[in-house]
VOPA-976060 format. One record per residue (C-alpha): residue in one letter; chain; x, y, z. Coordinates in Angstrom, 3 decimals, always signed. Last residue first. Layout:
<mardrens>
A_A_X_Y_Z $
...
</mardrens>
This chain:
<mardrens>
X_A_+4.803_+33.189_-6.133 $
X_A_+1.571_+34.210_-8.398 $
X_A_+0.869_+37.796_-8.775 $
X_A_-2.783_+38.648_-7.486 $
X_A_-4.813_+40.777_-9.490 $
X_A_-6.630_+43.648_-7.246 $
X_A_-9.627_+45.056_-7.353 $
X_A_-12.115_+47.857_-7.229 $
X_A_-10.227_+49.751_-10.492 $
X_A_-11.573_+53.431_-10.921 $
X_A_-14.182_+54.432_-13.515 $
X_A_-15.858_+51.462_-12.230 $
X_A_-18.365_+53.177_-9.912 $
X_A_-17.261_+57.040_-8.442 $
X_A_-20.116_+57.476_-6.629 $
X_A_-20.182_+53.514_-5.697 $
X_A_-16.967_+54.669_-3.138 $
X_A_-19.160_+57.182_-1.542 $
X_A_-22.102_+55.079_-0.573 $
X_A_-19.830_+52.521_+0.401 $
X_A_-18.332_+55.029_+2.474 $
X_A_-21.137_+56.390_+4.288 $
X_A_-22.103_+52.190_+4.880 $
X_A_-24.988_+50.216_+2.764 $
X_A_-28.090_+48.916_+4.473 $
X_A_-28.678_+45.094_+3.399 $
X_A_-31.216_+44.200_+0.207 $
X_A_-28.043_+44.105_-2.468 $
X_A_-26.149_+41.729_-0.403 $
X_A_-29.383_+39.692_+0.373 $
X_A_-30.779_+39.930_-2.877 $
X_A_-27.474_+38.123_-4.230 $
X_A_-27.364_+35.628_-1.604 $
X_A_-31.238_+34.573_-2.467 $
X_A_-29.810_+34.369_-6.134 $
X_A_-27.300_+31.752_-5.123 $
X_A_-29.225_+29.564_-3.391 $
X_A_-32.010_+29.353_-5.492 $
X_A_-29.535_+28.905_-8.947 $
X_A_-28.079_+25.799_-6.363 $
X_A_-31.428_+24.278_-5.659 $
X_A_-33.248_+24.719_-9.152 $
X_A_-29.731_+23.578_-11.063 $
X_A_-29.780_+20.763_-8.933 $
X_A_-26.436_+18.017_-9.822 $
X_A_-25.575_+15.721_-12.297 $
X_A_-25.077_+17.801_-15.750 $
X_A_-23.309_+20.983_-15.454 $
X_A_-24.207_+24.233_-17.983 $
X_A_-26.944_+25.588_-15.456 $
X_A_-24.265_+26.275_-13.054 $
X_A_-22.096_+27.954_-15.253 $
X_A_-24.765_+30.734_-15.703 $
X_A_-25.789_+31.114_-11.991 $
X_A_-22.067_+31.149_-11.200 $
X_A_-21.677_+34.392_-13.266 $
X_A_-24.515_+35.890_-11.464 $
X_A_-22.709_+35.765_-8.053 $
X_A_-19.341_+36.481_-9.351 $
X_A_-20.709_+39.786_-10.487 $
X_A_-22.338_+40.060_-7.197 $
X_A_-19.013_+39.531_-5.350 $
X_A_-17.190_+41.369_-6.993 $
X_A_-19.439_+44.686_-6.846 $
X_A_-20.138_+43.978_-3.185 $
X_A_-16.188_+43.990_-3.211 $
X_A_-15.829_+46.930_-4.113 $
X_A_-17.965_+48.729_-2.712 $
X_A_-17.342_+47.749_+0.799 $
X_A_-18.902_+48.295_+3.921 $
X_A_-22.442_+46.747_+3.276 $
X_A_-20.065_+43.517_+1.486 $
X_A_-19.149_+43.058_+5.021 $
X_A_-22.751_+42.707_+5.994 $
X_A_-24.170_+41.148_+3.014 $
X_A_-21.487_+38.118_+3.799 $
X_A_-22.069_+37.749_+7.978 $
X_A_-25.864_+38.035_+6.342 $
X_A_-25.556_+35.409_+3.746 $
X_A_-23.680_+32.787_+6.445 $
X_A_-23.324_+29.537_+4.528 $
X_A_-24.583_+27.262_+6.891 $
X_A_-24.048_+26.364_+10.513 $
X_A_-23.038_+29.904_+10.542 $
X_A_-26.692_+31.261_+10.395 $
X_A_-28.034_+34.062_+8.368 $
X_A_-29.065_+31.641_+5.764 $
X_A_-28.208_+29.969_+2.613 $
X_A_-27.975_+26.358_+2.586 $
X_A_-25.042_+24.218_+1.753 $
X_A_-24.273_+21.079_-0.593 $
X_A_-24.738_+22.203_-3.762 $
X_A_-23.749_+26.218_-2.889 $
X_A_-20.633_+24.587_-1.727 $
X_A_-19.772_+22.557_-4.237 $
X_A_-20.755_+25.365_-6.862 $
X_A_-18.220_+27.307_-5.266 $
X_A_-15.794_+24.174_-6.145 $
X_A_-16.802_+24.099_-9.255 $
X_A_-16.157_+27.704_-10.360 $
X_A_-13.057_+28.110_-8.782 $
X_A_-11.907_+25.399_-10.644 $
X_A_-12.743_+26.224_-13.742 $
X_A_-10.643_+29.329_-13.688 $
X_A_-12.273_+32.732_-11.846 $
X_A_-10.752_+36.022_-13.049 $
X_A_-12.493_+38.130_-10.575 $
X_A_-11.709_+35.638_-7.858 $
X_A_-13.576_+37.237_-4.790 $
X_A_-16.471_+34.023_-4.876 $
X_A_-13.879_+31.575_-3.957 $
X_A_-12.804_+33.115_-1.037 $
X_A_-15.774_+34.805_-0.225 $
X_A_-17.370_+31.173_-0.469 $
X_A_-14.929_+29.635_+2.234 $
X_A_-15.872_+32.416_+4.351 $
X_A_-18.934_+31.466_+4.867 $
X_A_-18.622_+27.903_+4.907 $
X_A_-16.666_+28.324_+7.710 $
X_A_-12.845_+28.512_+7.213 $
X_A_-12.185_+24.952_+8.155 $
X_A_-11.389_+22.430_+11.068 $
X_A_-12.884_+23.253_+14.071 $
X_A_-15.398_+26.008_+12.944 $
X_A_-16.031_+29.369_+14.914 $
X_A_-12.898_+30.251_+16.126 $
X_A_-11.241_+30.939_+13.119 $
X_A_-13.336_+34.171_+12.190 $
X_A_-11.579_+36.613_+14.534 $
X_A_-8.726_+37.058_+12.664 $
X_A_-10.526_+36.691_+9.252 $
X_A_-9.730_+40.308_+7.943 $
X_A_-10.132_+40.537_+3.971 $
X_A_-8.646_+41.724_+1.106 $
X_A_-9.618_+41.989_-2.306 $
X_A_-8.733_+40.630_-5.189 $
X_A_-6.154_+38.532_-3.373 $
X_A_-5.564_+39.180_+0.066 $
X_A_-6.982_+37.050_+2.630 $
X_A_-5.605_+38.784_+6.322 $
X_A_-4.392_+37.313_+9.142 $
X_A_-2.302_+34.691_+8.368 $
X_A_-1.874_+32.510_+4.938 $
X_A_-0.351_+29.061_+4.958 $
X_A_+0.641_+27.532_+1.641 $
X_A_+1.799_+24.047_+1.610 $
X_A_+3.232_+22.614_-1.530 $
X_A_+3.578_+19.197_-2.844 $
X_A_+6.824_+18.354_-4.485 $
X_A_+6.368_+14.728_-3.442 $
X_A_+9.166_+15.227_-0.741 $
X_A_+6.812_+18.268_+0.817 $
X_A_+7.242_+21.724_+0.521 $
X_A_+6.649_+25.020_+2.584 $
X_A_+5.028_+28.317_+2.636 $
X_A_+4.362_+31.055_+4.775 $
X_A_+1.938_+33.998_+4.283 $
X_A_+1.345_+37.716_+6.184 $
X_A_+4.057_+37.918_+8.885 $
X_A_+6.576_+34.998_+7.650 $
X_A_+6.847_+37.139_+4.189 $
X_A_+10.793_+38.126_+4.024 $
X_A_+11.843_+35.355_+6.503 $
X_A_+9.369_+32.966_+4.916 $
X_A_+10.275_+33.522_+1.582 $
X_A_+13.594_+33.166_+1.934 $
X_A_+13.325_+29.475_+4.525 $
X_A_+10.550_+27.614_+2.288 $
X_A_+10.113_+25.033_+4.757 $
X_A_+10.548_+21.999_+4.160 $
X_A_+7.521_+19.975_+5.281 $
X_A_+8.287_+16.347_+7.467 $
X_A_+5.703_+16.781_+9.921 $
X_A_+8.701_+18.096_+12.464 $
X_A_+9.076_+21.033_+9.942 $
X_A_+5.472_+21.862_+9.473 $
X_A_+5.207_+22.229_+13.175 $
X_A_+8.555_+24.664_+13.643 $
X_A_+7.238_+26.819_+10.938 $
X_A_+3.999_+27.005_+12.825 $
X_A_+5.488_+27.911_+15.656 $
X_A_+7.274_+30.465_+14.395 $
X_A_+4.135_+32.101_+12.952 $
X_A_+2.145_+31.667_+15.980 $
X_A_+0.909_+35.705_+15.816 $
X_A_+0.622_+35.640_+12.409 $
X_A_-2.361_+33.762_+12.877 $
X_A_-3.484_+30.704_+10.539 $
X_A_-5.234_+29.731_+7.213 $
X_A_-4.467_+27.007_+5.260 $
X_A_-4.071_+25.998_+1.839 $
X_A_-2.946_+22.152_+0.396 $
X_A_-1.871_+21.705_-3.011 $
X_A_-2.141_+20.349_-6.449 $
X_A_-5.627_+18.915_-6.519 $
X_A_-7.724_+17.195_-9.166 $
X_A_-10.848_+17.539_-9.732 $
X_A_-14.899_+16.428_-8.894 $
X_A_-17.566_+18.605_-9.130 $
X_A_-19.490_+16.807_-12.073 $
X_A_-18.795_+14.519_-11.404 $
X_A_-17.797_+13.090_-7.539 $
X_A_-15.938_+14.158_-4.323 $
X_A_-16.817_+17.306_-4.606 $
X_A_-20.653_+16.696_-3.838 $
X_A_-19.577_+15.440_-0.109 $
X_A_-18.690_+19.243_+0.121 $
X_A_-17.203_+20.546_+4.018 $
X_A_-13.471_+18.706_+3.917 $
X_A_-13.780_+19.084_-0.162 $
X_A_-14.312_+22.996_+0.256 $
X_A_-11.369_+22.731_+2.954 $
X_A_-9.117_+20.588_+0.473 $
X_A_-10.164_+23.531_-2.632 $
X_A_-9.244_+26.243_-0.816 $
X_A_-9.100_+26.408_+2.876 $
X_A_-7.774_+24.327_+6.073 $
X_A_-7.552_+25.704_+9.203 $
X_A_-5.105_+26.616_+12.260 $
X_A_-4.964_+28.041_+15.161 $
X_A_-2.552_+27.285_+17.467 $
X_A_-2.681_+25.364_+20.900 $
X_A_-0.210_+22.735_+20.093 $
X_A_-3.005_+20.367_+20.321 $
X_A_-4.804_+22.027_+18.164 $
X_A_-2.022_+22.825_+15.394 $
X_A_-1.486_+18.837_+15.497 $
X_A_-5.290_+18.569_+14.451 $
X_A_-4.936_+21.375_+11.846 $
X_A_-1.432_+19.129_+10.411 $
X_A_-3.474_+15.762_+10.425 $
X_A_-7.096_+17.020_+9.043 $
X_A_-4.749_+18.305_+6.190 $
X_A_-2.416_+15.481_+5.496 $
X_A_-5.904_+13.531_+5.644 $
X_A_-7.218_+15.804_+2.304 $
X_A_-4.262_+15.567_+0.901 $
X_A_-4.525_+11.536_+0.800 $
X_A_-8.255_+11.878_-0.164 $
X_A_-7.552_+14.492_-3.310 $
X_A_-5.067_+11.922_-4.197 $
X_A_-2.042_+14.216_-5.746 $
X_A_-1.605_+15.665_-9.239 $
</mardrens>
């Protein structure tokens, strides 16, 4: 395990060198929940971290490579040149490991957050940071703390200074599939929520039931209408392999 604050200024470092090269790049996962959360950094939220995720642009994929390189990363040179498009990765001396996707999130499902990385300097917004936490379908205890984190520490609104419930109803409008995720997730994080000691289960259950009714309140799309016709008698997700 590595110093959540030591990973945490590797982080800052490599998305403030991305700047001034003039690429995009920001942090995600558990370091960017912890770079937005003041509640992670203490029980009951609190854990360990192995690794450090980004987010980039396929489009300054070399460069990146060449960045992570002159910050003392190896880079991991197969995977790269068969993946360098959609994900990179890369290794430290400590055996720390850098993952870097671009473009698209893919896990259970996949989403498009091109055009989402201009709108907060050093992270994901908060948005964004809960669809990634909140499209696990088989979520481990850390997923579940650090969404709590951010439902802790954040407001629900349809404004990006917080977390954004009507960029998130929106896309959700569009998608079957993941409305179905994410609402599942949704109501399993007002259980585990009431289970932790230290932090307000009135505040975060709020939070995260006004996000529900939002998704389920907001005009749904032709094909979301047609994709809930056939419900779960066909999968709506995906189960990520590890690498």
């Amino acid at each position: 395990m590595f110093k959540a604050a030591d990973l945490l200024a590797q982080g800052r470092t490599a998305v403030a060198e991305a700047s001034d090269r003039g690429l995009a790049l920001r942090m995600m996962g558990g370091i960017g929940i912890l770079a937005r959360c003041p509640s992670a950094e203490s029980a009951p939220l609190a854990r360990d971290y192995n690794d450090l995720d980004f987010f980039g642009l396929s489009r300054d994929s070399a460069a990146l490579i060449k960045m992570f390189k002159e910050l003392g990363y190896t880079a991991e040179n197969r995977f790269n040149s068969l993946h360098g498009h959609r994900r990179l990765l890369f290794k430290a001396d400590d055996d720390q490991h850098v993952d870097v996707l671009l473009d698209h999130f893919e896990m259970c499902h996949k989403l498009d957050l091109r055009a989402r990385l201009e709108i907060d300097a050093e992270t994901l917004t908060l948005a964004d940071l809960a669809i990634t936490k909140l499209q696990v379908v088989e979520a481990n205890d850390k997923d579940l703390t650090d969404t709590v984190a951010l439902f802790a520490d954040h407001d629900v609104s349809e404004d990006a200074e917080v977390i954004d419930s009507g960029y998130i109803a929106k896309i959700c409008a569009n998608d079957w599939g993941l409305h179905k995720t994410l609402t599942n997730s949704l109501e399993r994080m007002s259980q585990y929520v009431a289970t932790l000691e230290g932090i307000s289960h009135d505040t975060v259950a709020a939070r995260l039931k006004k996000m529900a009714e939002q998704i389920d309140a907001a005009p749904k799309s032709r094909r979301w209408k047609m994709r809930a016709r056939v419900g779960e008698r066909a999968k709506w997700y995906e189960l990520p392999e590890e690498v």
